[in-house]
N, CA, C and O atoms as a MOPAC input file, in Angstrom:
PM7 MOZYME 1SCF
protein

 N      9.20900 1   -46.36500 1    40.91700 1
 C      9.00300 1   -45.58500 1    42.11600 1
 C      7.67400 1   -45.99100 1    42.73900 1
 O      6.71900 1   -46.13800 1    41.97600 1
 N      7.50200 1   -46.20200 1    44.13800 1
 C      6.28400 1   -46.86300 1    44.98900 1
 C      5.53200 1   -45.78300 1    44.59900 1
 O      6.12600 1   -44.76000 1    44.26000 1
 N      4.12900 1   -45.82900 1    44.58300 1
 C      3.04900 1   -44.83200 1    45.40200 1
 C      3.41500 1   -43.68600 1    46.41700 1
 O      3.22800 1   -42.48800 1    46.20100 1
 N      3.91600 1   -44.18100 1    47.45500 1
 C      4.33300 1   -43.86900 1    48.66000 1
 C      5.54600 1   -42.66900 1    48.39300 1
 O      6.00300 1   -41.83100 1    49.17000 1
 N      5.71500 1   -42.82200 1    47.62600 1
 C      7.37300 1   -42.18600 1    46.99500 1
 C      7.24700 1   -41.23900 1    46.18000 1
 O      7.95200 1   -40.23100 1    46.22700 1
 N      6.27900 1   -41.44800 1    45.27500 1
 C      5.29500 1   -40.59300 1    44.73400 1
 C      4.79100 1   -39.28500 1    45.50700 1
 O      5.21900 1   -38.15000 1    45.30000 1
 N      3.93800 1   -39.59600 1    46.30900 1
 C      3.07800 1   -38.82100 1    46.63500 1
 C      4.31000 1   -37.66900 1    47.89800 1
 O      4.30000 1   -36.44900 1    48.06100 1
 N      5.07900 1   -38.59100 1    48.45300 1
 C      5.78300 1   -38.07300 1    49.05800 1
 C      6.93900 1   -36.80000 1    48.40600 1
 O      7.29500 1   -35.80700 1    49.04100 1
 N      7.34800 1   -37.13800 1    47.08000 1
 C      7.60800 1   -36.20400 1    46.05700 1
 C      6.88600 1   -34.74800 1    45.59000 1
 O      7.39400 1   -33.62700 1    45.56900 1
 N      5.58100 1   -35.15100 1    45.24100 1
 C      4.09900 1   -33.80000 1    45.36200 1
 C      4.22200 1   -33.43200 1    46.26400 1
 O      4.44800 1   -32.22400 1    46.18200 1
 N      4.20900 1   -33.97700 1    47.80400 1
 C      4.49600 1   -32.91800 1    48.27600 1
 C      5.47500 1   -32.05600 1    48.55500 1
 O      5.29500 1   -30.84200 1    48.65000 1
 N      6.79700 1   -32.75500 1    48.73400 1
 C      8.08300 1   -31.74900 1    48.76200 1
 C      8.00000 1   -30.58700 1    48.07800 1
 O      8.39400 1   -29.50500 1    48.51300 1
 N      7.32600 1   -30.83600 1    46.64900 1
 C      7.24100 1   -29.90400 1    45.16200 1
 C      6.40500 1   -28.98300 1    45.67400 1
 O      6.80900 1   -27.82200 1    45.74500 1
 N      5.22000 1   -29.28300 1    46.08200 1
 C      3.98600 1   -28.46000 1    46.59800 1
 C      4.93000 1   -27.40900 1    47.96600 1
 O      4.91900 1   -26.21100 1    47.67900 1
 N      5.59900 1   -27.70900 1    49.16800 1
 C      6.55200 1   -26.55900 1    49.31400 1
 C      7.14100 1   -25.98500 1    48.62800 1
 O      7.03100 1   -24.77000 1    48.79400 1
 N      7.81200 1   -26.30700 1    47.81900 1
 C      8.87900 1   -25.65700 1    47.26100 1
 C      8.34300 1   -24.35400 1    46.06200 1
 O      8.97800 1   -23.36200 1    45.70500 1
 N      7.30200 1   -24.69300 1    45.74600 1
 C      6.34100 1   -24.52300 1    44.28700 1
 C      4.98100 1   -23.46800 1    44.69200 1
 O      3.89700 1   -23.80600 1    44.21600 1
 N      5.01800 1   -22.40900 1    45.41900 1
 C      3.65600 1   -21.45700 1    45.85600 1
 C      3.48600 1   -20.75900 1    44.83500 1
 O      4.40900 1   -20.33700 1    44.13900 1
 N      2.03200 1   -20.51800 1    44.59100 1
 C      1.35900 1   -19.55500 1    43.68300 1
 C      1.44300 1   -18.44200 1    44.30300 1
 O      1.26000 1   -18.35200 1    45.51700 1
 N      1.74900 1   -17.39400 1    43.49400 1
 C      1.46200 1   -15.76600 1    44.09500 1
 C      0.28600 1   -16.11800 1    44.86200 1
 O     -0.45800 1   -17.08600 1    44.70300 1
 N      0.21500 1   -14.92900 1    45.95600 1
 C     -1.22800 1   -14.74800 1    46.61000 1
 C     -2.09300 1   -14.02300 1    45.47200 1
 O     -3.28700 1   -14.19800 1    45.71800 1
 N     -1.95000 1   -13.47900 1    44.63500 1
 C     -2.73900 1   -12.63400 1    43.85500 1
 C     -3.14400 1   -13.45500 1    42.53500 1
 O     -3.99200 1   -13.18800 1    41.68400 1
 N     -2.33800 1   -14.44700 1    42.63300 1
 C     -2.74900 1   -15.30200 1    40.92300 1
 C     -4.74200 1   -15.45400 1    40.94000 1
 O     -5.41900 1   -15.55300 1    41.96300 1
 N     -5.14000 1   -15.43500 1    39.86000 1
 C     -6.43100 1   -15.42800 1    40.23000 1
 C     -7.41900 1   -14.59200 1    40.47200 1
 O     -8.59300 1   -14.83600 1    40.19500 1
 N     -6.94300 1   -13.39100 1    41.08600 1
 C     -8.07900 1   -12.79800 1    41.65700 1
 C     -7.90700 1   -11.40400 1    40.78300 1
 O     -6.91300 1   -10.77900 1    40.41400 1
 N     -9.35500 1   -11.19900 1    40.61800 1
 C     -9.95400 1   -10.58100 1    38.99000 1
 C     -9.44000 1    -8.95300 1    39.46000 1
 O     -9.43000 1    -8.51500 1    40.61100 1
 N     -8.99200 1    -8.16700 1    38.10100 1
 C     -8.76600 1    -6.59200 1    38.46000 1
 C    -10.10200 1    -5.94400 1    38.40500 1
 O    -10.14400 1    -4.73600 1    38.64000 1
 N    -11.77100 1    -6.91200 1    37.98200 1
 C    -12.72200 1    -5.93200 1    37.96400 1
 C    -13.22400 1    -5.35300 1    37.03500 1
 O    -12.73400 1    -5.28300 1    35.90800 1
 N    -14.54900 1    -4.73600 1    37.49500 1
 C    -15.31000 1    -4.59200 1    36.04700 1
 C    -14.61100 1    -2.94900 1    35.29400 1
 O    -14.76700 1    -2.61600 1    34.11900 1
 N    -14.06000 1    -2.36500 1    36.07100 1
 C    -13.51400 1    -0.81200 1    35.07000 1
 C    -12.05400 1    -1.00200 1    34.82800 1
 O    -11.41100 1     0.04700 1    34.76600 1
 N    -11.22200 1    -2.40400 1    34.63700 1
 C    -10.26800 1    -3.01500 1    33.71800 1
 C     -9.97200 1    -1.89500 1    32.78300 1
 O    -10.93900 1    -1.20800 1    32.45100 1
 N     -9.07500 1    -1.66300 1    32.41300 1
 C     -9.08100 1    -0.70200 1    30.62800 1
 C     -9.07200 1    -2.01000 1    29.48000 1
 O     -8.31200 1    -2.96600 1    29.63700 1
 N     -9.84400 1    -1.93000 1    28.52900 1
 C    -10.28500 1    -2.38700 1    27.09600 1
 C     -8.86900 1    -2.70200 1    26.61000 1
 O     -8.54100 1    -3.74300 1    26.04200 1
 N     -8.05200 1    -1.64700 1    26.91200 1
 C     -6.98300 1    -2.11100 1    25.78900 1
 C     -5.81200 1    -3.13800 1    26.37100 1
 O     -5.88900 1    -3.73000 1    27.44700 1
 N     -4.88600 1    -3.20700 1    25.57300 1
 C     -3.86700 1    -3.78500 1    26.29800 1
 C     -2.44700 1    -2.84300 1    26.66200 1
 O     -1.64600 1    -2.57900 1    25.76500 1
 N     -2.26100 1    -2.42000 1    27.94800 1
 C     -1.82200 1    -1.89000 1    27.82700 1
 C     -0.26500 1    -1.93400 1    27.80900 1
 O      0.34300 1    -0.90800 1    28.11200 1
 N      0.34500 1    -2.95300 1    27.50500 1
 C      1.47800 1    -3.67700 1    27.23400 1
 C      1.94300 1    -2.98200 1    25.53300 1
 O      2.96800 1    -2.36900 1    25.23200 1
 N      0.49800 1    -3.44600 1    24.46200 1
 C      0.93300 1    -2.74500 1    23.25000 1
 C      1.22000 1    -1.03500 1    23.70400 1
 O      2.23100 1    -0.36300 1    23.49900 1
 N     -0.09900 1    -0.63400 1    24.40200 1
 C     -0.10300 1     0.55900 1    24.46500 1
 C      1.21100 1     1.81100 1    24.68700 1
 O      1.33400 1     2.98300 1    24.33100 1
 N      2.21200 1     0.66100 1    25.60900 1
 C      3.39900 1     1.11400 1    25.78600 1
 C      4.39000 1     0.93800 1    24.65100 1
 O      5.11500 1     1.86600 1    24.29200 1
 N      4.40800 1     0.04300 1    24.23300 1
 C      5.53900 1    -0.18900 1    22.81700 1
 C      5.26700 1     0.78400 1    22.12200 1
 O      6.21500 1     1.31200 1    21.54000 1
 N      4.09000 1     1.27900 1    21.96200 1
 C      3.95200 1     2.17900 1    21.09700 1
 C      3.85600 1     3.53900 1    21.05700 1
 O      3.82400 1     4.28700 1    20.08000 1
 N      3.80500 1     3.82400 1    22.45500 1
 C      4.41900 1     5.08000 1    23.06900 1
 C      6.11800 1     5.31600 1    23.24900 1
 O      6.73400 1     6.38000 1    23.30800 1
 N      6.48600 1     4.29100 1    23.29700 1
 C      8.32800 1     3.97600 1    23.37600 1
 C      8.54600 1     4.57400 1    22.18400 1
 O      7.90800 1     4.46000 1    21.13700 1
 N      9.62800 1     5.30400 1    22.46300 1
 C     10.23500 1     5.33700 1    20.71100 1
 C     11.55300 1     4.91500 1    21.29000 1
 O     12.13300 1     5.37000 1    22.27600 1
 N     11.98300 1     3.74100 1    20.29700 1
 C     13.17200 1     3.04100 1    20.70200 1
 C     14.32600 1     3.65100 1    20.12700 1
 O     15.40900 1     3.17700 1    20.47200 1
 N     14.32200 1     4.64300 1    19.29100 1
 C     15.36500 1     5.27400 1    18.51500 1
 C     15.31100 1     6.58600 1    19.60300 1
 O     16.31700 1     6.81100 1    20.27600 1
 N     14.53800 1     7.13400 1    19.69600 1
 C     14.91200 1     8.24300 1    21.25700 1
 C     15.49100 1     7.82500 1    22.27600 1
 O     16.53800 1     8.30500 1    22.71100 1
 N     14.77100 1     6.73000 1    22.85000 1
 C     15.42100 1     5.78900 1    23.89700 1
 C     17.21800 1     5.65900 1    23.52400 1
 O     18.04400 1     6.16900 1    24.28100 1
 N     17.56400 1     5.01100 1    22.43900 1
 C     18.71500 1     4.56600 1    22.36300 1
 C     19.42600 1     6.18400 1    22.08000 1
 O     20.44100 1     6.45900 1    22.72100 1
 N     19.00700 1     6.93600 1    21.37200 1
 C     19.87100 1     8.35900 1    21.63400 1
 C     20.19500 1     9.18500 1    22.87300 1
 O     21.06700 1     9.99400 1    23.19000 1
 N     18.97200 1     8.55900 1    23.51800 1
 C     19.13500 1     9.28400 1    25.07000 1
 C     20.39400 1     8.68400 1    26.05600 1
 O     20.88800 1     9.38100 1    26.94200 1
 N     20.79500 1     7.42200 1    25.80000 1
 C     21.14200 1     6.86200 1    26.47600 1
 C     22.73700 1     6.89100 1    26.02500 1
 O     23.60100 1     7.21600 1    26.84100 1
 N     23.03600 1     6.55200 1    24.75700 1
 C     24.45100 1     7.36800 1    24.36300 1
 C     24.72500 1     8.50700 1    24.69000 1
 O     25.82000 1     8.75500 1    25.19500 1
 N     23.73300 1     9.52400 1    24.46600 1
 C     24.34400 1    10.88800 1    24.83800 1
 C     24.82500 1    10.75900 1    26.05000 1
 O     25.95800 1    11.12900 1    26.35800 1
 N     23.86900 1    10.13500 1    26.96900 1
 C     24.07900 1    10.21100 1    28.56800 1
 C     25.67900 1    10.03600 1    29.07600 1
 O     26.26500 1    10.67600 1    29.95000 1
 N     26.23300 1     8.82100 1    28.12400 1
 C     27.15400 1     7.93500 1    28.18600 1
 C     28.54000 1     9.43100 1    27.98900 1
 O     29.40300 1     9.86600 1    28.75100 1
 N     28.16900 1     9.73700 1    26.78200 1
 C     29.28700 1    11.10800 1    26.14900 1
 C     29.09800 1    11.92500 1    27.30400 1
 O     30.26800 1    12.21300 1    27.55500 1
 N     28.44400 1    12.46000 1    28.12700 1
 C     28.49600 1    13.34500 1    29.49300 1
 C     28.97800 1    13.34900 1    30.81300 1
 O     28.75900 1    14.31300 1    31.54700 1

């Protein structure tokens, strides 16, 4: 493949291919410490969850 063919490729990709507007830009210094991704798993109870959702089903 030329140079020319190349570069002409990057760019097609470079349309096709946008970063969020937000990638990058910081949430700041009062962030919460934790993560709050675990914080949720571990508030989930997946055995309530799944009872809630059968019952729903029987109603």
């Amino acid at each position: 493949m030329a140079k020319e063919e190349l570069n002409r490729l990057w760019e097609m990709l470079g349309m096709r291919f946008k970063s969020h507007p937000w990638h990058g830009i910081s949430i700041g210094e009062s962030a919460p410490d934790e993560d709050l991704t675990q914080a949720l798993w571990d508030a989930l109870d997946i055995e309530d969850l799944r009872a809630r959702l059968l019952n729903k089903d029987k109603s």
